[in-house]
N, C-alpha and C positions, 0 to 999 in steps of 0.2 A: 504494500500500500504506500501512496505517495501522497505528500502537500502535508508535511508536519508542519506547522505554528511555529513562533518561539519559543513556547514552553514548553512543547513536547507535547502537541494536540494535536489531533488529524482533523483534516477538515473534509467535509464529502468529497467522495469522488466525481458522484455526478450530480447536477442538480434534480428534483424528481418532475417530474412536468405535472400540470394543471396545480391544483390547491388554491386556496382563498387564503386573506390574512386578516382573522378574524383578532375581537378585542378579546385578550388574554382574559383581565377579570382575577386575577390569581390574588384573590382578598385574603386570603389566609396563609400563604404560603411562608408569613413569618410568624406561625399561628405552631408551635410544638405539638405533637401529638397527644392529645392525652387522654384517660382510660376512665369509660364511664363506670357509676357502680351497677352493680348486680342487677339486672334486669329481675323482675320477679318472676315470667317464665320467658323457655324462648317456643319457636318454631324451627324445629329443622328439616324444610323436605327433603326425600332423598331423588331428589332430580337438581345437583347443584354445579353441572357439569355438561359440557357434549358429549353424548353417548347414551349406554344404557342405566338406565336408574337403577338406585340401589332397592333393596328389601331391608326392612324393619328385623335386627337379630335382638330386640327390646320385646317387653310384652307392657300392657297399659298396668302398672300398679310395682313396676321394676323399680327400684333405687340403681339408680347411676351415678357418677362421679364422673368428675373435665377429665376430659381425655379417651375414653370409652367407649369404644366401638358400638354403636348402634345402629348400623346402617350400611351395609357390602353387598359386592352383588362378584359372580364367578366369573361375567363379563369382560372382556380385554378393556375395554376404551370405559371407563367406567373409573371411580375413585371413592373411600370408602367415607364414614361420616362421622363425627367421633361426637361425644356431648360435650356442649361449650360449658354449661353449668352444672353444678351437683344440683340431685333434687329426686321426683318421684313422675316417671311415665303419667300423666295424667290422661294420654288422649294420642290415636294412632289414626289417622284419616285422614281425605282429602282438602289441599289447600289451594286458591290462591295465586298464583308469582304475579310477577310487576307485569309479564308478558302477555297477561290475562291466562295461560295454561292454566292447565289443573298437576298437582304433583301428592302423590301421598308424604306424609308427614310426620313424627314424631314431636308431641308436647310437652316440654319437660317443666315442671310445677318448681323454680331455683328454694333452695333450702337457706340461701345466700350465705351457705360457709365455703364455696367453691373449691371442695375437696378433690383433691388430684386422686385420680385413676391411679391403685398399687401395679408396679412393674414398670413404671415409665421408665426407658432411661434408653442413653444414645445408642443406635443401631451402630453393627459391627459392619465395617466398609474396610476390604480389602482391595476391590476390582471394578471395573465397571458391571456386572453381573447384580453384586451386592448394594452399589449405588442406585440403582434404578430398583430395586426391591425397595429397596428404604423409601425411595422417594414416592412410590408406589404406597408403601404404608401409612405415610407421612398425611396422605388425601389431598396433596397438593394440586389444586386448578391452576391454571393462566389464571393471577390476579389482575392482569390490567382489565379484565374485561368479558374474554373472551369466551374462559371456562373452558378451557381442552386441558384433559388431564395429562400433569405433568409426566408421568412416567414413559407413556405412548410417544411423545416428543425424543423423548432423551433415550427412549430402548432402539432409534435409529444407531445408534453409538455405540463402541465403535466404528466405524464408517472408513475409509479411505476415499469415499468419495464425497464426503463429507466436510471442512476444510475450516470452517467461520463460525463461532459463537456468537450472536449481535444480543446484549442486553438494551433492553428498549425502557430508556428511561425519558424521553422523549416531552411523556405526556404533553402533546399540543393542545387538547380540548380544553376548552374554557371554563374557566372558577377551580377544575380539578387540581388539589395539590399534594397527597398523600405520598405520589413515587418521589416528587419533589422533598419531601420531610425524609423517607426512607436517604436518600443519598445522604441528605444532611445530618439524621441524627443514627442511622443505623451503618456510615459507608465502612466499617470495617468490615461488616456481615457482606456486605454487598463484594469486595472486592476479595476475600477471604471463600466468599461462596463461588464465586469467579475462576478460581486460580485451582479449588476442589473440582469443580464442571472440569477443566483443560486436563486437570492431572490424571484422574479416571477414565473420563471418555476419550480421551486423546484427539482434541482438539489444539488446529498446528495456530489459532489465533483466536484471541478475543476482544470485541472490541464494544465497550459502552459507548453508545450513543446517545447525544443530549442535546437539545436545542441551544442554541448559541446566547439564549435569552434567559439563562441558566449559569452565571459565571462562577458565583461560589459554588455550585454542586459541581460544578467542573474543574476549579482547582482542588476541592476537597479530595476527592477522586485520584483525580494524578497524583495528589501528597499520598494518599495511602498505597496507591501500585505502589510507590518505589519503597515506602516503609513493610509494608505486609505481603507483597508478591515480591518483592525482591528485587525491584525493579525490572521486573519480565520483560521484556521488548517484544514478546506475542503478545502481552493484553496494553490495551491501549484507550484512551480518550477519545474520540469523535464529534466537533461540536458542527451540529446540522441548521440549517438557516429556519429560524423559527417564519415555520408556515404551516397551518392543517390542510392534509393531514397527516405529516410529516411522518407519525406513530404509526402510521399502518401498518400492517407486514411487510406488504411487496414493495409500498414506497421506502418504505426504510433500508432494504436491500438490498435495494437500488443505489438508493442513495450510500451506502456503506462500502459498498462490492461493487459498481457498477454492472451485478448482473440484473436481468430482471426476468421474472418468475412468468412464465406461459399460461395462456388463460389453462386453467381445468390442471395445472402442475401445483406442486405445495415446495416451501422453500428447500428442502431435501432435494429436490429433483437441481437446483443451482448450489449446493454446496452447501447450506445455510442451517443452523438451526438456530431461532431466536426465541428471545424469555424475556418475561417484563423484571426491570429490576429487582421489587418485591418477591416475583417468585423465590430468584437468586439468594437473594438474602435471606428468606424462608430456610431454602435448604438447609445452609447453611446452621440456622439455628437449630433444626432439628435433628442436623447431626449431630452438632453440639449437646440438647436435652433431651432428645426423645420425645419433647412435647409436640403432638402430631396439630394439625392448620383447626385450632378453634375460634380463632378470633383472625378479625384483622382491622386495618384505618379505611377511614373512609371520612372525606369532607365533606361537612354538611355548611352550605351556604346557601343565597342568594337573598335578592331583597326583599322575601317574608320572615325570614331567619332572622329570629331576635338575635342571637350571638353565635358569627358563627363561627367556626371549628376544624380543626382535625383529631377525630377521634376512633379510640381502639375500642373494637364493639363487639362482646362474643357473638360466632355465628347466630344465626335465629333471632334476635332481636326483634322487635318491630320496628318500621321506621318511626309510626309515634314516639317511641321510647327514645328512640334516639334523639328525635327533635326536640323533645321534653327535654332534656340533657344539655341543649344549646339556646334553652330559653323559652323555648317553646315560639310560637309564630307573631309577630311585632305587626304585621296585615294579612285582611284574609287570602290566601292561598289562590292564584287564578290558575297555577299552573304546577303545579309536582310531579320531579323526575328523578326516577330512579337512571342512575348516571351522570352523564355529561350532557350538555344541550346539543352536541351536535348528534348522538349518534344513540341516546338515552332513552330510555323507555317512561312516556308520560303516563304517570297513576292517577287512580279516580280517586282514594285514598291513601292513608297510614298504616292500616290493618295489615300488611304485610312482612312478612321476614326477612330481613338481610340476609343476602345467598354470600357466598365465597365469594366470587366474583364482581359483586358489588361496590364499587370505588367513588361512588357518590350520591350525595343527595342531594337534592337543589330544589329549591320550593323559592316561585318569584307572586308578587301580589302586580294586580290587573294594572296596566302602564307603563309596565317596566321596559316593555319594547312593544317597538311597533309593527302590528302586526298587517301584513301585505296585505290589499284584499286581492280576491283571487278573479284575475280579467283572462281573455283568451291569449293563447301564446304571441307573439307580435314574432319567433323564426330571427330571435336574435342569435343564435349562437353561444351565448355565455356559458350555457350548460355543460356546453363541449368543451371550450373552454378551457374550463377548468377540472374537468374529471380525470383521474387522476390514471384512470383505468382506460382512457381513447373512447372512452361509448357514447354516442349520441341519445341521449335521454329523452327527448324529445319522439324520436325515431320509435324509441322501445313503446314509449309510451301508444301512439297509434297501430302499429301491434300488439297492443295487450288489449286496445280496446277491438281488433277484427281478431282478436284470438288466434294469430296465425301463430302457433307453434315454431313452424319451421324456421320463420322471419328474426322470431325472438332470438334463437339459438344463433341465428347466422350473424344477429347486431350483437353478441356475446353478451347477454344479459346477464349468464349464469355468473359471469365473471364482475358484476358490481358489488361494492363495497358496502353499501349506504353509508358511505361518510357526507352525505347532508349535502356534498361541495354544492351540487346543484341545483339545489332547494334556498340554500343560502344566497344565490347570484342573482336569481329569477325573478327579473321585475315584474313579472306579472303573478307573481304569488302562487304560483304551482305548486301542488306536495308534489314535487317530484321521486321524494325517494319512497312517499306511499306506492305512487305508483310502478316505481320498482319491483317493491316486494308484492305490488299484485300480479307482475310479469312474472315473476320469479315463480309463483302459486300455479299459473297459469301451467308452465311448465312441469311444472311438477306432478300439478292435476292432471295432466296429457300422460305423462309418465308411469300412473299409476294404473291406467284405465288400460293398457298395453300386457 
């Protein structure tokens, strides 16, 4: 890799094409993490992941303890589900997600003395064989967002064909700052957990990537390479031109490698395996204690948010509970979203559980922006633009509405992202990335009927 900095930072290889540059919004991000009390119960479905759901190995009137397997399934792509709090099974049925799904559930009634599960203690890692067990027990998901279980990512490795680590610390979306806090107050874990990834799976580079809008997480970072890796000269810095949606997979790849990922390919097929920094530093910890993924941060802001926050939340939680925690709401509510605004899933309530994956909460009161109204397309182009993926939005869209199956396929629908870019641009107020994912249906409703 070439274009080191002065200091010893890489800088992109290649720029990524399309993106928007939206208003950062990053109100918390000199905001410390810190740890709500005891929820009185939580929620934990066992659908907190892509892939197959887990089963309930709890029964209703069980005493549990943190840590504590309640929830596995014999599935490959799948991740187990441990109890965030001590307390007593009250209740095993269906709930609920932010996504409007339905997921069966486990209720745990907290005792609030949050008694640790006996046996905890660090997994034995000799190999890469053993690391990926671990991380596989550990119930670790992509915490930026994503929810693809960590072990499935990482059991590609050893690889020879294999070659790039990219942690994605990135976060371009707006108001979110939790990966941002992880560099800051956890980068020892981060680069520690970095240097464990390379030494197991035998990866020949690693390279954190950050937006350039990011300076102290980016010299924190490079001080700790050369103190705690030893100064490696395969793991290295990367700072990338803050633009969304810079964090994607493929743009960041891209941006990283100059390779880039083939519609219907995944980043293994160019060399690549990539992790959000969180995950990274997860690992890490739980090789360190053996305490497997019950909790994690999650920023709670926006302009309803009486005070807002970054906070450490056992899984299950509700998001009332959390927002209770940050003040509770200072206006009424026009708009609650589980995530980020660009790419976040709007709720009709609070009633719901904190999954894994969960990196944010954002609740804004009515005015807070302006909202497009929605006129006929005017065939401007912007869409195109800036998508970051080459797809004509516009194009998909009148295919979705003649149903042409084949049309869809040949404008490479399967291959959009819904990073919003389009929806964001669109002077006429088009949900364009609704109508994405009803191209996307369409497809797939064709698919199943075969």
């Amino acid at each position: 890799m070439k274009g080191y900095s002065a200091n010893g930072v890489l800088k992109a290889v290649v720029k990524g094409r399309g993106g928007v540059s939206v208003s950062h919004s990053k109100n918390t991000e000199n905001c410390k993490i810190v740890r709500m009390p005891v929820p009185e119960k939580v929620v934990l479905p066992m659908q907190q992941h892509i892939g197959a759901p887990c089963e309930p190995v709890v029964k209703v009137g069980d005493e549990v303890k943190v840590g504590q397997l309640i929830g596995d399934t014999d599935k490959f792509v799948s991740a187990p589900i441990y109890a965030s709090v001590s307390g007593k099974v009250t209740a095993i049925g269906d709930v609920k997600l932010a996504n409007g799904s339905m997921s069966k559930a486990v209720t745990i009634e907290s005792d609030g003395e949050m008694t640790m599960c006996e046996g905890i203690e660090p997994p034995k890692v000799e190999n890469a064989a053993d690391l990926i067990k671990a991380v596989r027990a550990s119930g670790l998901v992509g915490l930026g967002g994503a929810g693809f279980p960590a072990h499935v990512k990482l059991g590609l490795m050893p690889n020879e064909n294999i070659d790039t680590l990219i942690i994605n610390a990135a976060e371009c979306e707006p108001y979110i700052t939790v990966d941002y806090r992880e560099c800051m107050e956890n980068s020892a874990n981060v680069i520690k957990g970095v240097a464990t990834l390379k030494k197991y799976l035998g990866f020949k580079r690693a390279v954190i990537a950050v937006e350039d809008n990011k300076p102290q997480a980016i010299e924190l970072l490079n001080k700790q390479i050369k103190e705690l890796a030893g100064g490696d000269p395969d793991i290295s810095i990367m700072a990338l031109v803050s633009k969304y949606p810079q964090g994607a997979e493929k743009v960041m790849i891209q941006s990283v490698t100059g390779r880039k990922v083939p519609p219907g390919k995944l980043p293994s097929d160019v060399g690549c395996v990539l992790m959000n920094v969180a995950s990274v530093a997860f690992i890490q910890r739980y090789l360190e204690t053996g305490k497997p993924l019950i909790s994690r941060s999650v920023t709670v802001d926006g302009s309803a948010i009486h005070t807002p926050k970054n906070v450490r939340v056992p899984i299950g939680t509700s998001l009332s509970d959390i927002i209770d925690f940050c003040g509770g709401f200072k206006a009424e509510p026009f708009k609650i979203i589980s995530g980020g605004p660009m790419m976040g899933a709007a709720v009709v309530g609070t009633d719901i559980p904190l999954l894994k994956q969960n990196n944010a909460i954002l609740a804004f009161a009515e005015g807070t922006f302006k909202v497009k109204p929605e006129r006929d397309c005017i065939r401007c182009g912007r869409c195109a633009q800036v998508c970051p993926m080459s797809l004509m939005p516009t194009l998909i869209v009148r295919h979705t509405k003649a149903k042409d199956v084949a049309k869809l396929n040949d404008a490479g629908t399967m291959v959009c992202m819904e990073c919003g870019s389009c929806s964001y641009v669109c002077p006429a107020g088009l949900p364009l990335v609704q109508h994405m994912r009803l191209a996307k249906s369409v497809i797939r409703e064709a698919g199943a009927k075969k």
